[in-house]
C-alpha positions as CSV (number, residue, x, y, z in Angstrom):
1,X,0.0,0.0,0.0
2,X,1.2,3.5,-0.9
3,X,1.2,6.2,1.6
4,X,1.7,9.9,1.6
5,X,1.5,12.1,4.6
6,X,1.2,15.8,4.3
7,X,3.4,17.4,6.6
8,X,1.6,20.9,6.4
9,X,3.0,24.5,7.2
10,X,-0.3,25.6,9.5
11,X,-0.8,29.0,10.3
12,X,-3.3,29.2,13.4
13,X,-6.3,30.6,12.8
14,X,-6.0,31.1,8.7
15,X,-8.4,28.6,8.0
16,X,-8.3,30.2,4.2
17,X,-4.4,29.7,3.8
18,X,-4.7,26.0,5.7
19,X,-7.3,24.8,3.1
20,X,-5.3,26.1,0.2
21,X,-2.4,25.0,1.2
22,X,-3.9,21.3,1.7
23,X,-5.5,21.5,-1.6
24,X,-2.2,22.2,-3.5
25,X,0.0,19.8,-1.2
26,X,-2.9,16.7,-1.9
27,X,-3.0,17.3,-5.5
28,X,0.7,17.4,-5.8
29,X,0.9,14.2,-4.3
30,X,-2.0,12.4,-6.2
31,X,0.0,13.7,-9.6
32,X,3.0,12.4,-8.0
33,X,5.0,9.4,-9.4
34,X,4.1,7.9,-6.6
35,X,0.5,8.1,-6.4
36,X,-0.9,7.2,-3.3
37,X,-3.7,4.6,-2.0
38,X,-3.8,6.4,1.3
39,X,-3.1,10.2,2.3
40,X,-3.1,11.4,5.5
41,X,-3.4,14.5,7.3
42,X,-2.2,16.4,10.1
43,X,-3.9,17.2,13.5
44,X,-6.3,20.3,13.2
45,X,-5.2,21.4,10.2
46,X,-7.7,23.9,8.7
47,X,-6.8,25.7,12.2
48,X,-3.7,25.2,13.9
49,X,-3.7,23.9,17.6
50,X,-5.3,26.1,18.2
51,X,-7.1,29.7,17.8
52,X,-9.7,31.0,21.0
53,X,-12.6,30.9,21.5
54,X,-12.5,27.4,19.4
55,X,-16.2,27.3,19.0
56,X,-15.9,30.0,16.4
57,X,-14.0,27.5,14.2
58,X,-15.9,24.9,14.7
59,X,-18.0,22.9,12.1
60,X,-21.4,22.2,13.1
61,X,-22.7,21.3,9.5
62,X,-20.6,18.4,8.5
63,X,-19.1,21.4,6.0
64,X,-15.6,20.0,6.4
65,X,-16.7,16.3,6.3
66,X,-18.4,16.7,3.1
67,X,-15.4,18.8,1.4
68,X,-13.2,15.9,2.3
69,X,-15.0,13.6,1.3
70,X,-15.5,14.7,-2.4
71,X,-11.6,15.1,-2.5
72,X,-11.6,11.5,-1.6
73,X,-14.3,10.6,-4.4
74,X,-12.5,12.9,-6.7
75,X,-8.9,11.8,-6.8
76,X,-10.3,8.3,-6.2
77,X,-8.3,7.8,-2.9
78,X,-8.5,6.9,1.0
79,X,-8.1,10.3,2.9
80,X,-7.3,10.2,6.8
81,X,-8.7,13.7,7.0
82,X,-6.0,14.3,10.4
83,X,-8.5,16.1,12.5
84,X,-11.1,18.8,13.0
85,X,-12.7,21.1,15.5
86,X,-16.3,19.7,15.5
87,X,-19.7,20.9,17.2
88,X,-22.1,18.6,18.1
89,X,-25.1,19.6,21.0
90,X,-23.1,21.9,22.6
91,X,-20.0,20.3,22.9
92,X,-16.8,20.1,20.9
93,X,-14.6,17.4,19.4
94,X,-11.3,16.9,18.1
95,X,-12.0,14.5,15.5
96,X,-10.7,12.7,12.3
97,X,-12.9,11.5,9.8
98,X,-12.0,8.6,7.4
99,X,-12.8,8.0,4.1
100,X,-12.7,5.2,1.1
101,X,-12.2,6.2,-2.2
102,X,-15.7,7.0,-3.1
103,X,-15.6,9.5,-0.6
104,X,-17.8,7.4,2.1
105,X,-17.3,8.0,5.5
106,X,-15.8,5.0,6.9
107,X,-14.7,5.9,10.3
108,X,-14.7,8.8,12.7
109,X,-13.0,9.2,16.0
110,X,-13.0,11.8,18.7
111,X,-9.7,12.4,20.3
112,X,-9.6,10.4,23.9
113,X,-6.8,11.8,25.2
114,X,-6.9,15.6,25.7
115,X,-3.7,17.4,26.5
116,X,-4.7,18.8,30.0
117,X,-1.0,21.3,29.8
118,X,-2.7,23.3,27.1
119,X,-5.4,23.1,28.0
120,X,-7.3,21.3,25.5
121,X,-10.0,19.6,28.0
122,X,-11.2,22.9,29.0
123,X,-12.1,23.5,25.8
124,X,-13.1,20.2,23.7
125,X,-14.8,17.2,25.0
126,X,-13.0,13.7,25.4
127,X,-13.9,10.8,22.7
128,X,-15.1,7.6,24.2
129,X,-14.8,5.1,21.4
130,X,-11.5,3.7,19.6
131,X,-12.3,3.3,15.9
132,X,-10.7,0.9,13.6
133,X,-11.4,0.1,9.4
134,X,-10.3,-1.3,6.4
135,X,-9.0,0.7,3.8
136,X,-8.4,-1.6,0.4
137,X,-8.8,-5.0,2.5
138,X,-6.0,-3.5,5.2
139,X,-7.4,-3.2,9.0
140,X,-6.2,0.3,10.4
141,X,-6.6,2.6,13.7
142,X,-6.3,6.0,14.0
143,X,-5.3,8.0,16.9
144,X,-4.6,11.6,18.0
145,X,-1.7,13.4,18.5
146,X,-1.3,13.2,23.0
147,X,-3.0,9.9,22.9
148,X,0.6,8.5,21.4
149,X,1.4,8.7,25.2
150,X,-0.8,6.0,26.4
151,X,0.2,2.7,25.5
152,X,-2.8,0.8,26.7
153,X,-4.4,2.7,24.3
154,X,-2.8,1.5,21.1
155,X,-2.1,-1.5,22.5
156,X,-6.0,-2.2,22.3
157,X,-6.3,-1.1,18.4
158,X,-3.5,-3.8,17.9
159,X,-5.5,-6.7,19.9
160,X,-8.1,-6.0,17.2
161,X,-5.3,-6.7,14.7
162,X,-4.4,-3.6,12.7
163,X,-2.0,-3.5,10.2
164,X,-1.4,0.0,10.0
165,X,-1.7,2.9,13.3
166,X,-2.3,6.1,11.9
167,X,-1.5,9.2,14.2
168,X,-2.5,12.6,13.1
169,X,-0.9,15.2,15.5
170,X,0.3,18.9,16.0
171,X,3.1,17.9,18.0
172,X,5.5,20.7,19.6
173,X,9.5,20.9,18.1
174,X,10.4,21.4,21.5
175,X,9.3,17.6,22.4
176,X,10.1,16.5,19.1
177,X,12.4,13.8,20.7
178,X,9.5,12.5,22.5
179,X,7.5,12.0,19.5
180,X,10.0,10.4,16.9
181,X,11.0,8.0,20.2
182,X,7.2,7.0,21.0
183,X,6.5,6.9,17.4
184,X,9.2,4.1,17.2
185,X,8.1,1.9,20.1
186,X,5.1,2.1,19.3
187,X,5.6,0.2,15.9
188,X,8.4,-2.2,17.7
189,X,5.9,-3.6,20.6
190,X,3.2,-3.7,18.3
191,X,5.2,-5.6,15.7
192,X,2.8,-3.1,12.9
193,X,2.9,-0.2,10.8
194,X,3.1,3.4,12.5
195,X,2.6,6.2,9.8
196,X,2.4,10.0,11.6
197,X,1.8,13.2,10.2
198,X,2.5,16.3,12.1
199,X,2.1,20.0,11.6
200,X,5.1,22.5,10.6
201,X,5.1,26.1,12.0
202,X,6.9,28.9,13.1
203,X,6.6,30.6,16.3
204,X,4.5,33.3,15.6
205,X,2.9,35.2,18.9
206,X,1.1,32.6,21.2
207,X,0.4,29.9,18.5
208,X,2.5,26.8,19.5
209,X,5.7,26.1,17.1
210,X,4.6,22.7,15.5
211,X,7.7,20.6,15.2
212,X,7.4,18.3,11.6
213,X,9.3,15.1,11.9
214,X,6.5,13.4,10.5
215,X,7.4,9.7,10.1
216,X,7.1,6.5,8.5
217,X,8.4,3.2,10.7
218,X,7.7,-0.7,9.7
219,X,6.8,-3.2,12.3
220,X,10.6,-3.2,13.2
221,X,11.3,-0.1,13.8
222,X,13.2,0.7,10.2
223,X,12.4,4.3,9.4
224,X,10.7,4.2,5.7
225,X,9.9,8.1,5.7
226,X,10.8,10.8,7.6
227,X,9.9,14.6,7.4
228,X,12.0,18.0,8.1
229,X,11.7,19.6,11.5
230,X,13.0,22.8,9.7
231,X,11.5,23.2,6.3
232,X,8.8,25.4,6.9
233,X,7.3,25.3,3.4
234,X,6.0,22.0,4.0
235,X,6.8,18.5,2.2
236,X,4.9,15.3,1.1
237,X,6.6,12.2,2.5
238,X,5.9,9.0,0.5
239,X,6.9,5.1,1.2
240,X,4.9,1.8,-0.1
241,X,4.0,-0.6,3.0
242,X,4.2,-4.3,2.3
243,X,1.5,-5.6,5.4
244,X,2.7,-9.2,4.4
245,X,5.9,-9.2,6.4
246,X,3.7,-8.7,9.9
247,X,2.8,-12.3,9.7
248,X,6.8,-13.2,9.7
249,X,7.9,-11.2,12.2
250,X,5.2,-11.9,14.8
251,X,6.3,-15.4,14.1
252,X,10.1,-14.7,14.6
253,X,9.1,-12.9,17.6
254,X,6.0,-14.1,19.2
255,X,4.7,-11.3,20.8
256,X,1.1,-11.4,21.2
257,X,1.3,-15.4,21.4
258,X,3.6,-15.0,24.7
259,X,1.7,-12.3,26.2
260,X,0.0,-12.5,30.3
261,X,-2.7,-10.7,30.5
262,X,-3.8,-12.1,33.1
263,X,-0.7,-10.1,34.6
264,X,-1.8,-6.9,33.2
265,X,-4.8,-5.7,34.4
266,X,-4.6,-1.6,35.0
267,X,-5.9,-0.7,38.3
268,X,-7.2,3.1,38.8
């Protein structure tokens, strides 16, 4: 499967710029040599992470879900659409909608973890569902940005045996370390794919300076793709994931067969 991540340069608040700047980056990359099956996007990236009061930016009539998915129907590929601010009765969500190449809606998912530092939970509401799909017969998960962090987390999206863990974040340069490091463990214990996109920014008045490094690791930790934590223009990253070697490795190293969960059960 061929994937492309656009690493965006996000300006906070320039939802105008963002969406232009999508537009050009996702039709470079479907006209690309290496045309994509699968593109996906970065964490909030029509607004940056992210402009106050946030209930002015959010969508309350599906406006961004429907753009999306016609891109997706369009260029006849799967979209990770990274995530948007969304209204729904009052409350918002950070959320990422998913679609096939016919421009259905195949998944959403609400952000689970918000990032308390910032924040975040004052102003969104927490997700309560982890959300999985198949995109071209390959089972995927999706999660958001802080919710790298929690292992139990992801380590529940690979007991319903993904393939693929997509991670859509705005993720700050100065813990940029943090990110590339998690990013990498996360594929290793897992034994699957890990693709991340992550905003690019400068640090322009309050807005938080969004590091790049988006990456690309296989279910050994081999780095396939990764992106600039400098170039502020922006950059597609590309690689071709062969899902087939999953089966070897868990068999070389049998993981999940050796596992105690009896052993592991989290106690509040």
């Amino acid at each position: 499967m061929k994937i492309s991540i656009l690493q965006m340069p996000i300006q906070e608040g320039d939802i105008e710029h963002n969406l232009d700047t999508m537009a050009a980056m996702l039709d470079k990359a479907i006209n690309s040599d290496q045309r994509p099956d699968a593109v996906l996007l970065p964490e909030l990236w029509n607004t940056g992470f992210y402009p106050k009061p946030i209930s002015e930016y959010a969508d309350s009539q599906d406006i961004w879900k429907k753009h999306m998915g016609r891109l997706a129907s369009e260029y006849t590929v799967n979209i990770i659409a990274g995530s948007i601010a969304v209204a729904r009765k009052g409350k918002i969500y950070n959320t990422c909608y998913v679609f096939d190449r016919t421009g259905a809606n195949i998944a959403t998912y609400e952000k689970t973890h918000l990032f308390s530092p910032a924040g975040e939970n004052a102003d969104f509401t927490p997700g309560s569902r982890l959300a999985t799909f198949s995109i071209d017969g390959i089972k995927c998960g999706i999660i958001i940005c802080y919710d790298l962090r929690f292992p139990e987390l992801v380590r529940q999206l690979a007991l319903q045996d993904i393939s693929i863990l997509f991670v859509a974040a705005a993720w700050p340069v100065e813990r940029i370390q943090h990110w590339d490091t998690l990013l990498r463990a996360r594929a290793i214990e897992n034994q699957f794919f890990v693709v991340a996109a992550n905003g690019i920014s400068s640090h322009l008045g309050d807005a938080m300076h969004l590091g790049g490094g988006s990456a690309i690791y296989d279910p050994w930790g081999s780095l396939l793709a990764q992106g600039s934590t400098d170039n502020l223009d922006g950059e597609i990253l590309h690689a071709n994931l062969q899902p087939g070697m999953i089966s070897q490795i868990r068999s070389d190293i049998s993981i999940f067969k050796d596992r105690r969960p009896e052993l592991y059960k989290l106690t509040e």
